[in-house]
C-alpha positions in Angstrom: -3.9 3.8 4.9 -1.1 3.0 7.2 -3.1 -0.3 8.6 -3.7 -1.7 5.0 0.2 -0.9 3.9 2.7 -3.0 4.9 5.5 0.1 3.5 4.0 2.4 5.5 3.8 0.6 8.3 7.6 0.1 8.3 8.0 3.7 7.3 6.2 5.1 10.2 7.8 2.6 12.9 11.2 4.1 11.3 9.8 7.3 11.4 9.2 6.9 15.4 12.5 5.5 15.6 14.8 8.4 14.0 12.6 10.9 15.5 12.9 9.4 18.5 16.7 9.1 18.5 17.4 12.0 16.8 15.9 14.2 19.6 17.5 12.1 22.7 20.8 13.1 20.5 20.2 16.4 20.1 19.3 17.1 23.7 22.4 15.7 24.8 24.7 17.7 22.2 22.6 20.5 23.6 23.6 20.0 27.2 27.0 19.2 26.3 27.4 22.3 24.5 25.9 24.3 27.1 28.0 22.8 29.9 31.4 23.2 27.9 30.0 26.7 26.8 30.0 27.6 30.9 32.8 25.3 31.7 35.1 27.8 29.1 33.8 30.7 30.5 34.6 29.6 34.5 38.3 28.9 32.9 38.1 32.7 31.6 36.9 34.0 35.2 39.7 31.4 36.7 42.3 33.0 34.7 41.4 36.6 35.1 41.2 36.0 38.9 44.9 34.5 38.9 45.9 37.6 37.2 44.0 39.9 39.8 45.7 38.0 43.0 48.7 37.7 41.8 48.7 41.9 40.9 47.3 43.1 44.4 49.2 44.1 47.2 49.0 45.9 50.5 51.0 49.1 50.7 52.6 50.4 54.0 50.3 52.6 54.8 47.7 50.0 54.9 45.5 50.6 51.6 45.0 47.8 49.0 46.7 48.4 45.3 46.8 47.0 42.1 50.1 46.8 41.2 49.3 45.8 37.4 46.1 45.8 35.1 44.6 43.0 34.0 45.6 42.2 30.6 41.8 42.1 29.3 40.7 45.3 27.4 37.1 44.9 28.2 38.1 45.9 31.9 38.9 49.6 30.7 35.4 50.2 29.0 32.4 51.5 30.4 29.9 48.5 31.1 31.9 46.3 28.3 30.6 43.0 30.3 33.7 42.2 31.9 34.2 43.4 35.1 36.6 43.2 38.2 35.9 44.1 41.7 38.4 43.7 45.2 37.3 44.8 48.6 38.9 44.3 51.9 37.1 45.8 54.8 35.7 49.3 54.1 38.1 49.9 50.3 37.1 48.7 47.5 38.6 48.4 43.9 36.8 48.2 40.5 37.4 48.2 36.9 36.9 51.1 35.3 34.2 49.3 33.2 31.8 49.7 36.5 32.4 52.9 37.1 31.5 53.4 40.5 28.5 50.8 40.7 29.9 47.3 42.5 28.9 44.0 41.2 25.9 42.8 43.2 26.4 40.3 45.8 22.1 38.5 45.1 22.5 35.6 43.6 20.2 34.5 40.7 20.7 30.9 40.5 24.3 28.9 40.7 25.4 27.7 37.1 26.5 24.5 39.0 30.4 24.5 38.1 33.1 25.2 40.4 31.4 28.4 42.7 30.2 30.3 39.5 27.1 31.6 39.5 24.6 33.9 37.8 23.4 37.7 38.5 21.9 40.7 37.1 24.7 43.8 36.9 25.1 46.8 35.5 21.9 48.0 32.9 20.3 44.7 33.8 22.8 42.4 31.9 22.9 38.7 33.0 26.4 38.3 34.3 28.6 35.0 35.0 30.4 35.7 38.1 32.9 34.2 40.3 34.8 35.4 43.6 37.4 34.2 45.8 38.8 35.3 49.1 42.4 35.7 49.3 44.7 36.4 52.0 47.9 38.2 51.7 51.0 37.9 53.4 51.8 40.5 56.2 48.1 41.2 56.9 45.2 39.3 58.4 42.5 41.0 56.4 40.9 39.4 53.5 40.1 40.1 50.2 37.3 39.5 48.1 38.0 39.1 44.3 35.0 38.6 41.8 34.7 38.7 38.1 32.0 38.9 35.7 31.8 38.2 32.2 28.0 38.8 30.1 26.4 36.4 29.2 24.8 37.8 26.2 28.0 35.6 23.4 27.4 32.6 25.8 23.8 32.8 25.4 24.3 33.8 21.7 27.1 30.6 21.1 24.4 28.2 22.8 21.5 29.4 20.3 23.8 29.5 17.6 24.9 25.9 17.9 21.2 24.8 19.0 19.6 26.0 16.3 22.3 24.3 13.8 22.1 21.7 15.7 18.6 21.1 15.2 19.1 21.9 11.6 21.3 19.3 11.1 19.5 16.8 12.9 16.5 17.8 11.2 18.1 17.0 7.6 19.9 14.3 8.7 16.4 12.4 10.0 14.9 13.7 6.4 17.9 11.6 4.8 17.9 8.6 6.8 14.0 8.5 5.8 14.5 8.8 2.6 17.3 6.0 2.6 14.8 3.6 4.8 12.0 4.8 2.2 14.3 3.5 -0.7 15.0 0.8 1.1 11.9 0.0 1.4 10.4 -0.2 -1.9 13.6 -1.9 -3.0 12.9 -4.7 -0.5 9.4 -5.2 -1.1 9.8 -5.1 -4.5 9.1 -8.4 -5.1 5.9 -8.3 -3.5 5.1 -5.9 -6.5 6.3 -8.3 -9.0 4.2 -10.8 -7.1 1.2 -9.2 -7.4 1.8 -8.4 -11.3 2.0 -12.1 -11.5 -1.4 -12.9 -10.1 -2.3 -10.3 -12.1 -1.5 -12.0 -15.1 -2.2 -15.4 -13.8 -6.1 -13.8 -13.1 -6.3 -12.3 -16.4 -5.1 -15.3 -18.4 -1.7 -14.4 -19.5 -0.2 -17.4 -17.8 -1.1 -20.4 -16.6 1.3 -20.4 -13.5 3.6 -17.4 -11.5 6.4 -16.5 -13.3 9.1 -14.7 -12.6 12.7 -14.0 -10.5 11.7 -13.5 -6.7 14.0 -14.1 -3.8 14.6 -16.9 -1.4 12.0 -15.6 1.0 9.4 -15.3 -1.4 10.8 -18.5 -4.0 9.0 -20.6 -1.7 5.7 -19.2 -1.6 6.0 -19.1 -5.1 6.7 -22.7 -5.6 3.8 -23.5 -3.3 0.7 -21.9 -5.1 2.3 -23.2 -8.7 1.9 -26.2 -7.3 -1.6 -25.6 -5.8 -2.6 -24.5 -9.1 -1.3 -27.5 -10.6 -3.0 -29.8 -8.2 -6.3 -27.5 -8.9 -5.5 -27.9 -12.5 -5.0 -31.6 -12.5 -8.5 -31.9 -10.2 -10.0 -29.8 -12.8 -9.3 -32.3 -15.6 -10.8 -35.4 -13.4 -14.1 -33.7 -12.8 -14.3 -33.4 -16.5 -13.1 -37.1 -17.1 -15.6 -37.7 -14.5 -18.6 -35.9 -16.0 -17.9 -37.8 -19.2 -17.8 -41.4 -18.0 -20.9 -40.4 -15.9 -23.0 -39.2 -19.2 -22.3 -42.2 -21.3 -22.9 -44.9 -17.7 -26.5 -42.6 -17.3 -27.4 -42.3 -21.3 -26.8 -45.6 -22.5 -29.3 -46.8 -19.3 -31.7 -43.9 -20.5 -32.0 -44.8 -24.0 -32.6 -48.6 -23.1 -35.3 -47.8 -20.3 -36.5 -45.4 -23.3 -36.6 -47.9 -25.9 -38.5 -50.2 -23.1 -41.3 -47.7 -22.4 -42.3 -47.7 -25.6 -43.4 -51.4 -25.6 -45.4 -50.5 -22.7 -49.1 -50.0 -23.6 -50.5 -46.3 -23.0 -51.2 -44.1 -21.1 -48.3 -46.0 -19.1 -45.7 -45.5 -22.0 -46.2 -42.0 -22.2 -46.1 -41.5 -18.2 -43.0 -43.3 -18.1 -41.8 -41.9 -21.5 -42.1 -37.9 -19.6 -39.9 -39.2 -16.2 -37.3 -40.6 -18.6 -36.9 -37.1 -20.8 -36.7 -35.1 -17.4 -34.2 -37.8 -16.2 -32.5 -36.9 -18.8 -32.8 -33.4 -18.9 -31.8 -33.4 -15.4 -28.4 -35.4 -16.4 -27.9 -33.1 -19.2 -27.6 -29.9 -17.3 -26.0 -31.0 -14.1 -23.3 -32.8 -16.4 -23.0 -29.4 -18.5 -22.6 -27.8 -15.4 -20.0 -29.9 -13.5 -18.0 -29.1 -17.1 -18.3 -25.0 -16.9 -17.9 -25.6 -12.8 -14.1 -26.8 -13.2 -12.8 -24.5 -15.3 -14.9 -21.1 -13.5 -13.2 -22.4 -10.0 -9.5 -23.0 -11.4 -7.4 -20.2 -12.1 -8.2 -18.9 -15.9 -6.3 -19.9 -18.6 -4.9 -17.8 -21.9 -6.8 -15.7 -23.7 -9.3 -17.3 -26.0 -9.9 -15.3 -29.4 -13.5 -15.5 -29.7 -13.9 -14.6 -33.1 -12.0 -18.0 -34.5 -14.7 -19.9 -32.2 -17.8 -18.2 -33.6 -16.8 -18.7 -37.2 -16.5 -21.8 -36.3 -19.4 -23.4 -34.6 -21.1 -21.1 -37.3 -19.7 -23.8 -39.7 -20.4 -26.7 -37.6 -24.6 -25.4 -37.9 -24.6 -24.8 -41.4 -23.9 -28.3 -42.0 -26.4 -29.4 -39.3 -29.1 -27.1 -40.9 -28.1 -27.3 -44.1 -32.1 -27.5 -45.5 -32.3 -23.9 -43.3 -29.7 -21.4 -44.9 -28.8 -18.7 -42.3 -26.3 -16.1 -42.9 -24.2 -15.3 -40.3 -22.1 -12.2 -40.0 -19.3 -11.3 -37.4 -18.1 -7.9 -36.3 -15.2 -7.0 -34.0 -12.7 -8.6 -31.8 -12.7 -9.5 -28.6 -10.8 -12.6 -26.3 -12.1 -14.4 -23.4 -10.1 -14.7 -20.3 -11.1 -18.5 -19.6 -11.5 -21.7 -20.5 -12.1 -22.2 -24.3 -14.5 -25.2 -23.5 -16.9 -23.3 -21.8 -16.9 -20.8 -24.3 -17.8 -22.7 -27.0 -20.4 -24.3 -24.3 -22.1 -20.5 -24.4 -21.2 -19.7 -27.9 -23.0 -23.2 -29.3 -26.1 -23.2 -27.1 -26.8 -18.9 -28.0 -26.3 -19.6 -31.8 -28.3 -22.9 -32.1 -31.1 -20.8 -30.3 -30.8 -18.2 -33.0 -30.5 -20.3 -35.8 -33.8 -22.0 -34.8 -35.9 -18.9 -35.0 -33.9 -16.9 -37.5 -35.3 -16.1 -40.9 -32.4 -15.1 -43.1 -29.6 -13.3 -40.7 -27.4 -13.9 -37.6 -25.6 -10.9 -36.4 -22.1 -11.4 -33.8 -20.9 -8.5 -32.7 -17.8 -8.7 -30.4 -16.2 -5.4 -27.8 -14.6 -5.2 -24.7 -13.5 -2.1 -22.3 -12.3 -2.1 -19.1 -10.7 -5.2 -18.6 -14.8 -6.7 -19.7 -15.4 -8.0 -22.9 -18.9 -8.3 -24.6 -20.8 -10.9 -27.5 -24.0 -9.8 -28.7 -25.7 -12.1 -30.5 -29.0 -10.7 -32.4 -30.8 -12.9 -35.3 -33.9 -11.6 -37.0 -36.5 -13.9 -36.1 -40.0 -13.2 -34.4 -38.6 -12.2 -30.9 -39.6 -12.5 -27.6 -41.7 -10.4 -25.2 -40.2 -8.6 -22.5 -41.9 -11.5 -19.5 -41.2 -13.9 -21.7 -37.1 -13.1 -21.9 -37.1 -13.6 -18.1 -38.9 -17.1 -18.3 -36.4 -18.1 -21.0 -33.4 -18.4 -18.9 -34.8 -20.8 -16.2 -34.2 -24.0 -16.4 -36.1 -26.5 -18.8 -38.3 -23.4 -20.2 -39.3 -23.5 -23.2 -41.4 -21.0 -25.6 -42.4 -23.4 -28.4 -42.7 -26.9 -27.4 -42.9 -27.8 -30.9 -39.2 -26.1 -31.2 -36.1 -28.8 -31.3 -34.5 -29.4 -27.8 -34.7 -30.0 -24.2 -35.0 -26.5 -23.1 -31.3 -26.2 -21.9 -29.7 -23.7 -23.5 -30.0 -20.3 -21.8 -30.3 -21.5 -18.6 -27.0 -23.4 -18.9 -25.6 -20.3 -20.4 -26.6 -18.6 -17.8 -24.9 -21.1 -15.3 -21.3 -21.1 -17.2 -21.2 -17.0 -17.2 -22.1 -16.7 -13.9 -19.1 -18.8 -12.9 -17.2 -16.7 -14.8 -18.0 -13.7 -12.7 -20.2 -12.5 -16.1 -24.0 -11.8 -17.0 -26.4 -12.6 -19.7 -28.3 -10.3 -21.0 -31.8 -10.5 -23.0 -33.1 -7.7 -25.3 -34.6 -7.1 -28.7 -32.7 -7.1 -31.3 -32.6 -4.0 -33.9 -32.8 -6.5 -36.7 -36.6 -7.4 -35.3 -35.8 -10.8 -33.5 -34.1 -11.4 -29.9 -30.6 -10.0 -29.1 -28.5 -12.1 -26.2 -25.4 -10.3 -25.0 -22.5 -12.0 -22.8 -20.7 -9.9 -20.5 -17.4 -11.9 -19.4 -14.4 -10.7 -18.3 -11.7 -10.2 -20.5 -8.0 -10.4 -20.5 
């Protein structure tokens, strides 16, 4: 699906994109965090150690003692998380929140700010801790001052943020992909009014591509209307064409026809045959070159068919005016083609049916699905079920003492199969033969 769309295509490259920078972000805002999360705390543990030096003192006699308490509460609970510890040689003084266990000198792992670093106190607790050696005046011996804080709010703050964090980002990448998404569909748009277009121009609506598109697509546009124009216009030669070419081939027919008749037999009727195939030939490949224009160019309107029936049905009454056939038409239905070549198929079924009808013709028109359908039945003797597949090659014929060349439903045949249709043969439920067209529709 994503290899035949062109939106999703750009919606999964913009997918890739946000995810990709949307992560990178986040994992930096992560490690900020983190590092200004620790950074705070070391400022903490700097402050609290100030406050330690600055309140220790040696007495006279020699022992070490704090002259103030540190103004943090924690330091007075037992095992709050903040601690306090000075030694100097063998004395040692704690916060009352260790009781009497000391911090532990083994270092987990160095947090990697200042001389912080991380290790496991009192009741396992994960501890931030940071010592300093100090020196005060009047004695040589030094002190070691460390502070701890628990981890357990750092840790909390940095899952806090992380997890908003990623909810954040996680929305914020849903809303940029909905944005690119609607920016999509609102930039390829006109590709969808494009293809409604051809649409239209393939069903026969219109003749060329109308509509408002914009500059980048204007020109295609302009392009294939003018293709179609040229098409069109190469169409309408071919046809110009196929009519000089009949009357420059008949006129020499009929003369050499007229001239083979002077000729004494069996030599007149030899030549007589050649000449009616010659001219069978022309008739068929001219018909042909006709239907051939109009089933390569791009369709026209819609053609009522209906209109057209009624009247060629006219047109044969007045040509078999000593045969009276009654004709009756049911339905609608419009072709989505040239109206030449319907009448083409139209003319060539109904003379058929008027030749072996007794009394009736019966036109029934339908479509569905874009497919529209003309059955044409008439109530003559029929045809058997090999002969119906005979009937539409070319030059057959079932009677030869029938009227014609033997043209008609093989020619049919030839214009509907341009057309993308099919021609059926069947009996007819009024006893004679029923032929049914099935072209597409508008």
């Amino acid at each position: 699906m994503i290899r035949k769309s062109l939106a999703w295509r750009l919606l999964a490259i913009a997918a890739l994109w946000i995810a990709g920078t949307l992560c990178t972000t986040g994992w930096i805002l992560d490690a900020l965090f983190g590092r200004h999360v620790d950074r705070t705390y070391i400022v903490e543990l700097d402050r609290d150690l100030a406050s330690l030096a600055g309140a220790l003192e040696w007495r006279a006699d020699g022992t070490l003692e704090l002259t103030r308490q540190p103004a943090e509460p924690r330091f007075d609970l037992p095992y709050s998380g903040a601690y306090w510890q000075a030694s100097a040689g063998n004395q040692t003084l704690r916060s009352r929140s260790l009781w009497d266990v000391d911090i532990p000198t083994q270092v987990e792992r160095p947090v990697g700010h200042g001389d912080a670093d991380i290790r496991i106190g009192p009741r396992e607790q994960s501890l931030l801790v940071k010592s300093r050696k100090l020196q005060l005046a009047g004695t040589d011996t030094p002190i070691d001052v460390t502070v701890a804080l628990d981890r357990t709010e750092l840790r909390h703050a940095k899952r806090s943020f992380r997890h908003l964090l990623w909810l954040s980002l996680g929305v914020l990448g849903v809303g940029i992909l909905g944005a690119v998404w609607a920016q999509i569909r609102f930039g390829l748009a006109p590709l969808s009014r494009l293809r409604a277009a051809v649409a239209g121009l393939h069903a026969g609506s219109s003749s060329e591509l109308v509509g408002t598109f914009p500059a980048e697509v204007q020109p295609l546009v302009d392009e294939i209307n003018a293709l179609l124009e040229r098409n069109r216009q190469a169409v309408e030669r071919s046809r110009r064409q196929a009519a000089d070419l009949a009357h420059a081939v008949k006129t020499p027919l009929a003369i050499l026809s007229n001239s083979a008749a002077a000729l004494p037999e069996p030599a007149s009727h030899g030549v007589q045959q050649q000449l009616d195939a010659m001219r069978q030939q022309v008739d068929r490949h001219l018909a042909r070159a006709r239907a051939a224009g109009a089933g390569g160019a791009a369709r026209g309107t819609a053609v009522p068919v209906r209109p057209a029936v009624a009247s060629l049905a006219r047109a044969l009454e007045r040509l078999h005016a000593e045969r009276p056939v009654s004709v009756r038409i049911d339905g609608e239905a419009a072709f989505s083609g040239d109206r030449q070549d319907l009448v083409e198929m139209l003319g060539n079924l109904l003379d058929n049916a008027w030749q072996w009808a007794r009394s009736e013709i019966r036109v029934t028109l339908d479509g569905d699905a874009g497919r529209m359908h003309i059955r044409i039945e008439d109530d003559g003797p029929g045809m058997p079920a090999d002969a119906m597949r005979h009937a539409v090659q070319p030059f057959a014929r079932l009677d030869e003492a029938a009227e014609g060349s033997g043209l008609g439903l093989a020619i049919v045949r030839d214009i509907c199969t341009l057309y993308g249709g099919e021609l059926a043969l069947g009996k007819s439920s009024l006893g004679g033969l029923a032929a049914t067209l099935h072209l597409p529709g508008p």
